[in-house]
C-alpha positions in Angstrom: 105.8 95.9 94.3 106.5 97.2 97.9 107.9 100.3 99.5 109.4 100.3 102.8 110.1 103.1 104.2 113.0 103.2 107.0 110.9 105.8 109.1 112.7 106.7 112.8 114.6 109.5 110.1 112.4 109.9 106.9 110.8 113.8 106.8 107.3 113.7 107.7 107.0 115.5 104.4 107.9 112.4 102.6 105.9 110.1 104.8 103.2 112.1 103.5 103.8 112.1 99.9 103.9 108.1 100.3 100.6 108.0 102.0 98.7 109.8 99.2 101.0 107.9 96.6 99.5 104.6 98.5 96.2 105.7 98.1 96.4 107.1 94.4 98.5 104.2 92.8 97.5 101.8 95.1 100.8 100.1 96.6 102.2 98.8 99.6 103.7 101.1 101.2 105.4 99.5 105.2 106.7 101.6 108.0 109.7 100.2 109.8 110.7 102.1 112.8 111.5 101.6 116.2 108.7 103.6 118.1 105.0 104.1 116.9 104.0 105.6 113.9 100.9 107.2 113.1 99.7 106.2 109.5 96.2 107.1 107.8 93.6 104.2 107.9 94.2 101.9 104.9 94.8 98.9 102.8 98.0 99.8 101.4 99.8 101.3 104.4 101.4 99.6 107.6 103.8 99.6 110.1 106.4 96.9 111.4 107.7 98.1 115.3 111.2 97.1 115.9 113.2 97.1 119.5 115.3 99.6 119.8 118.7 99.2 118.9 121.6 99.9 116.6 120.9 99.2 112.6 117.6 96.6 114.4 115.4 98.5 111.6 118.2 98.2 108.8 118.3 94.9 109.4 114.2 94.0 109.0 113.8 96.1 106.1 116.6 93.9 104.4 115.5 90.7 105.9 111.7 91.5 104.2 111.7 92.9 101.0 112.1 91.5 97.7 113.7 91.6 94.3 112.4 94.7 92.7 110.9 96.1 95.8 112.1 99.7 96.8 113.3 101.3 100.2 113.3 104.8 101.2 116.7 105.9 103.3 119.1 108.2 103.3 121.1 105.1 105.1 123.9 104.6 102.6 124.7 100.9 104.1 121.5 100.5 104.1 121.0 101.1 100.7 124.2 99.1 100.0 122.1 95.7 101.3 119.1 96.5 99.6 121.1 96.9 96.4 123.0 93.5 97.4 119.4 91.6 97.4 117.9 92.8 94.5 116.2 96.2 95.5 116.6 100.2 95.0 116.5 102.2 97.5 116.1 106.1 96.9 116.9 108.9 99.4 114.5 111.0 100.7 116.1 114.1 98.8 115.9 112.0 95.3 119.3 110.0 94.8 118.5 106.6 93.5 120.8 104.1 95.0 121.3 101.5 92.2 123.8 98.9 91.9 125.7 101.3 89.2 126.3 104.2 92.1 125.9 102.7 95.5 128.7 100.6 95.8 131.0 104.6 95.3 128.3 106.4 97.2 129.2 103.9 100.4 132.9 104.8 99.4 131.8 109.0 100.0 130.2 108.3 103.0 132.7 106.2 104.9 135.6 108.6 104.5 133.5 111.5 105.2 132.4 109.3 108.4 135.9 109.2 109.0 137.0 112.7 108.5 134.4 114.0 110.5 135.6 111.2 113.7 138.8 113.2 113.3 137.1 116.0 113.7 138.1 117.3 110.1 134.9 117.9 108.9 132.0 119.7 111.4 128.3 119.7 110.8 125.6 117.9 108.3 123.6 118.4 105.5 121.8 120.5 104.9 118.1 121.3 105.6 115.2 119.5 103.9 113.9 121.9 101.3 111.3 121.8 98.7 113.7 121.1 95.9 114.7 118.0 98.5 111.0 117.1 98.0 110.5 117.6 94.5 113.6 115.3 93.7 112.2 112.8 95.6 108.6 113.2 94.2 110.2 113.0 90.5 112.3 109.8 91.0 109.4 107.7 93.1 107.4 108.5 89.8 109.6 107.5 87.6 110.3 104.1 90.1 106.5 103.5 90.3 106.1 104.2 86.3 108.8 101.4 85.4 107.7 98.7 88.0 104.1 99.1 87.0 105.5 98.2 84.0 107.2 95.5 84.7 110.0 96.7 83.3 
């Protein structure tokens, strides 16, 4: 059981929560990012440097983990390739990306990508909040409940 975290975008708020998660249920937890990353002293938490360069991080997330194992993104291709090799991947405001909604979620985001190219659609999400948080708490729970399980 391992979480990788694709970190250059994950809220610091989140790379918390996983830290003291780490600690308390005591998993893996890897940092993949393309510049350094401070991480509290400890035998559960890491970090894996990548070059910089387009999807480079993506890429060694996907080329590491596991079957079972679960990524945090909010990278909907990402998630997409996790899904493909077995994993979940859950977004830092607490969508689970599972192979029953990711394949429709990637669908979303590409013609959104596409709308806003055309300048259809202007601006982003919105902010991080604390219900954001609390989603994400909830579902990484749940995640860590079940594979501690083994189910």
């Amino acid at each position: 059981m391992h979480i990788w975290v694709d970190a250059d975008a994950c809220p610091g708020e989140i790379k918390e929560l996983l830290f003291r998660t780490a600690q308390r249920r005591q998993v893996r937890v890897t940092l993949v990012a393309n510049q350094h990353m401070r991480t509290p002293n400890s035998k559960f938490i890491d970090c894996v440097l990548v070059p910089s360069g387009a999807n480079v991080a993506d890429r060694r997330i996907v080329e590491l983990l596991v079957a079972g194992d679960l990524v945090i993104t909010a990278d909907i291709p990402l998630a997409a390739d996790v899904v493909a090799k077995g994993g979940q991947a859950l977004n830092p405001r607490g969508e689970m990306y599972t192979d029953l909604n990711v394949g429709e979620r990637l669908a979303v985001r590409n013609m959104l990508d596409e709308l806003r190219g055309g300048g259809q659609i202007t601006g982003g999400p919105p902010n991080f909040s604390a219900k954001d948080k609390q989603a994400f708490a909830n579902q990484l729970d749940r995640w860590l409940t079940s594979a501690q399980r083994g189910s």
